[in-house]
C-alpha positions as CSV (number, residue, x, y, z in Angstrom):
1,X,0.0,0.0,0.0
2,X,3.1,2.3,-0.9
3,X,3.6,4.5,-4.1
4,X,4.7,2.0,-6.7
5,X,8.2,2.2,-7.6
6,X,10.1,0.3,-10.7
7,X,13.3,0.2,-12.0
8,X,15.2,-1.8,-14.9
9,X,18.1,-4.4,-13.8
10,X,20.1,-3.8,-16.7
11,X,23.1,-6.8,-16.9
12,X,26.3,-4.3,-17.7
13,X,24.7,-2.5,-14.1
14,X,25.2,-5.9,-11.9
15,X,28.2,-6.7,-10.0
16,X,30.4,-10.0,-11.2
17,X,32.8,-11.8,-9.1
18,X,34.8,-14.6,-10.6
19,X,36.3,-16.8,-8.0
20,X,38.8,-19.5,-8.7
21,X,39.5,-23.0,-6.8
22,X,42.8,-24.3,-6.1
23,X,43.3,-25.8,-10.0
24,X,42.1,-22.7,-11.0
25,X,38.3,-23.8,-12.1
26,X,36.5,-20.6,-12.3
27,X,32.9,-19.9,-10.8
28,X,31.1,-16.8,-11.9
29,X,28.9,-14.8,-9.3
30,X,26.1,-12.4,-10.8
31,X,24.9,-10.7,-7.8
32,X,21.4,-9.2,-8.8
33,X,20.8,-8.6,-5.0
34,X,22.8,-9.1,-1.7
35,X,26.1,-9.2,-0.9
36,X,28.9,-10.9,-1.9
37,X,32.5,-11.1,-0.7
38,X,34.9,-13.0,-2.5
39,X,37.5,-14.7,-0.7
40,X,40.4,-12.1,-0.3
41,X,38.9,-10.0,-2.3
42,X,38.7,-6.6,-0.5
43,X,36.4,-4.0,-1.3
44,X,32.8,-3.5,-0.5
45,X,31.8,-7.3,-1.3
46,X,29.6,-7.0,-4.5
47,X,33.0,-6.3,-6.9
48,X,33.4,-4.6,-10.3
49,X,33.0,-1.1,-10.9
50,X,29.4,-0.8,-10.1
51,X,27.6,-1.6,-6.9
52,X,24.7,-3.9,-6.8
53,X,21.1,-1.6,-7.6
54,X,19.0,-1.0,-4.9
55,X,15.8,-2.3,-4.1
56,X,12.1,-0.6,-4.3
57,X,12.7,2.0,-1.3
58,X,9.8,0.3,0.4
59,X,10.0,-3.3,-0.2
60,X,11.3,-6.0,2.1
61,X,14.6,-6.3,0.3
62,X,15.2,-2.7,1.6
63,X,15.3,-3.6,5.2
64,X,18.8,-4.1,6.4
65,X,18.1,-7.3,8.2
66,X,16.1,-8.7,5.4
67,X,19.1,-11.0,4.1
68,X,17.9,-11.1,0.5
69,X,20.2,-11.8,-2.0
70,X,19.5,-13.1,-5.5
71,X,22.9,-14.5,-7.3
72,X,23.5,-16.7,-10.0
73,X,26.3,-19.0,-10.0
74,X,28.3,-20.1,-13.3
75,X,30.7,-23.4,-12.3
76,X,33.2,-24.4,-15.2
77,X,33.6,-28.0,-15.7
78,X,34.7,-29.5,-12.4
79,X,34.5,-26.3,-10.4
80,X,34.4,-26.0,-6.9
81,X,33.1,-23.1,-4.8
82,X,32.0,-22.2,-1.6
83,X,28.6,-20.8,-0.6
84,X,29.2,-18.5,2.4
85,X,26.5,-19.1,5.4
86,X,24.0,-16.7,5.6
87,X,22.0,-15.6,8.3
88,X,20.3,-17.8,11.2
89,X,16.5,-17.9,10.3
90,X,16.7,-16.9,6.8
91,X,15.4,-18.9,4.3
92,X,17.4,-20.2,1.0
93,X,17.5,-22.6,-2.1
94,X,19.1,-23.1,-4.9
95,X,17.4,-24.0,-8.3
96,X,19.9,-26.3,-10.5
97,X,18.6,-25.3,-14.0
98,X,21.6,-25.8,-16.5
99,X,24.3,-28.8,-16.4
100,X,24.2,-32.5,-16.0
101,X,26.3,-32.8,-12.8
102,X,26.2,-31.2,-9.5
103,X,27.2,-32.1,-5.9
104,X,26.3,-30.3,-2.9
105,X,28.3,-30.9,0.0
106,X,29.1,-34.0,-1.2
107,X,25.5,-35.1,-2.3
108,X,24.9,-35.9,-6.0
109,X,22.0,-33.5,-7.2
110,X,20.2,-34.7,-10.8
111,X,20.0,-31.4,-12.9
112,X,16.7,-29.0,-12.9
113,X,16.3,-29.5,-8.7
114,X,15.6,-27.0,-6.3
115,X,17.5,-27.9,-3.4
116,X,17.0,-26.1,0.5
117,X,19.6,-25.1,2.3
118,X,20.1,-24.6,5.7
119,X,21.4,-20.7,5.8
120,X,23.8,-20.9,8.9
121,X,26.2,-23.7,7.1
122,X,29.0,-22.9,4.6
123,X,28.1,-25.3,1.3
124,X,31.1,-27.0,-0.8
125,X,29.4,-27.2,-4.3
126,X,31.4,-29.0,-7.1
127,X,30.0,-28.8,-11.3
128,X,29.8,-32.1,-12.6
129,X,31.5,-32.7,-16.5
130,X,29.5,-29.4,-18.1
131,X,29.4,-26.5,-16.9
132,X,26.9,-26.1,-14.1
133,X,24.4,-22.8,-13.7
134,X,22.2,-22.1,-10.4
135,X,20.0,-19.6,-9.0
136,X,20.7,-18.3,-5.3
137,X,17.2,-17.2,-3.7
138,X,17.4,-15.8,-0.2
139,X,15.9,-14.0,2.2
140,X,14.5,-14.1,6.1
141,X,10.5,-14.2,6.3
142,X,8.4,-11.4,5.9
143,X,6.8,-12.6,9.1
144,X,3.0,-11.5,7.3
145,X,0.0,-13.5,6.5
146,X,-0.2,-13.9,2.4
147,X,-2.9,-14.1,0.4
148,X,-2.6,-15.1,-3.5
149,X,-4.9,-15.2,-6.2
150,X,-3.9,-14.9,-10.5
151,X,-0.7,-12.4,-9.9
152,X,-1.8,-10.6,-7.2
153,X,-0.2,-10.8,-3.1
154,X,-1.5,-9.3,-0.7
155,X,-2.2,-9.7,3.0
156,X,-6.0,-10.9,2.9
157,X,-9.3,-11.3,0.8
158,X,-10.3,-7.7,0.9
159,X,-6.6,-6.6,-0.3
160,X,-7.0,-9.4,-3.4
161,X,-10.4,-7.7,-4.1
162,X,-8.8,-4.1,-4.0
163,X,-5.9,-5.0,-5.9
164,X,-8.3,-6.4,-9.1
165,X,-10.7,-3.3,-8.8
166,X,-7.7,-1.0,-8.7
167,X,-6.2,-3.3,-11.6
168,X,-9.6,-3.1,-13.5
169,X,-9.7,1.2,-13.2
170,X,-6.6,1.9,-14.2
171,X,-4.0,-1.4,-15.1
172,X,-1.9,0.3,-12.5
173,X,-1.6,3.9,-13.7
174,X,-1.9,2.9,-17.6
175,X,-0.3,0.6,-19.9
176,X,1.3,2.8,-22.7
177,X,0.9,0.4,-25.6
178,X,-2.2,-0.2,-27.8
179,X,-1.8,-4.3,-26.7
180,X,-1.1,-6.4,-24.1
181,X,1.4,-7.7,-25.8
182,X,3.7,-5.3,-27.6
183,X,6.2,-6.4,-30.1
184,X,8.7,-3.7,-31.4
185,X,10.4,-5.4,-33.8
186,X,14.2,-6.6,-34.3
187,X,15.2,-3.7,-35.3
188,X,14.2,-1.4,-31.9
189,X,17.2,-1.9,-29.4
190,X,16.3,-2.6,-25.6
191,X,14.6,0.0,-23.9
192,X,12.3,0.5,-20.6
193,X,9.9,3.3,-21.0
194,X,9.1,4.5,-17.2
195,X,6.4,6.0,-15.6
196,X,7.0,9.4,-16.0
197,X,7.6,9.4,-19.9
198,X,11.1,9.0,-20.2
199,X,13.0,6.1,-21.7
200,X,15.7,4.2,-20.6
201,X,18.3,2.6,-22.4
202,X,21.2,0.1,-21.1
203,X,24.3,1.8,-20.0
């Protein structure tokens, strides 16, 4: 029940680490959200020239004890790398969604799994023959009731109902495009046209 607030996640914006084991199998970190600190690394945590973007000023994520991160994690062949704990009470899993090998500490995981993790642990994870691509999701509980229904959260019935009457009036403050489903063509480079009129463009 805050002002909406949106902004793009443009790739060339988010923060890469690339971390190497001990024969030198790399493991790419794409930190969309969170914190991450390589090992010796230095700095603020989140690495190259740009820091991670922040969240919606009001959402969860925003809170400093929230603990959310979102990461994705590229393993080479063979790779091993180390998932740092996170916080007590937070929770966390990882989605498996590209290679045909993966173990987690120790434990053989068959590819396109969603595995849960307990946060407080450091997790030895080691790629299989292929290279191995997962999704980090994590973050402590809102602590709210939740209510679901089509696309919309909320917190109860009477929310779900407002949120579809506001939806119905005005799509949210007004879809610019004559269809639902705009197509621009090949030929129109990436954009995000924002609220107030103006368009963005990657960096």
């Amino acid at each position: 029940m805050v002002d909406p607030h949106f902004s793009m996640l443009w790739r060339s914006q988010l923060p890469q680490r690339l971390v190497r084991d001990d024969a030198g199998r790399a493991t790419e970190v794409t930190v969309v959200a969170g914190r991450y600190q390589a090992p010796h690394s230095g700095g603020d945590g989140v690495g190259g020239a740009a820091p991670v973007p922040p969240p919606p000023p009001k959402s969860w994520a925003s809170a400093g004890d929230s603990d959310v991160a979102i990461w994705t994690i590229k393993m080479a062949p063979g790779a091993r790398f180390t998932l740092p704990a996170a916080r007590s009470g937070s929770n966390r899993s990882l989605y498996f969604f590209r290679g045909n090998g993966l173990r987690v500490s120790g434990r053989e995981i068959p590819a396109y799994r969603q595995i849960t993790l307990r946060p407080d642990f450091d997790v030895g994870l080691t790629a299989g023959a292929d290279t191995a691509e997962l999704l980090l999701l994590q973050g402590r509980p809102i602590g709210e009731p939740v209510v679901q229904h089509g696309p919309f959260v909320m917190n109860s019935q009477d929310e779900i109902r407002q949120a579809f009457a506001d939806y119905r009036r005005t799509q949210f403050g007004g879809w610019p495009w004559k269809s639902n489903d705009p197509v621009h063509g090949t030929e129109k480079a990436r954009f995000a046209k924002l609220i107030n009129g103006t368009t963005e463009r990657p960096g």
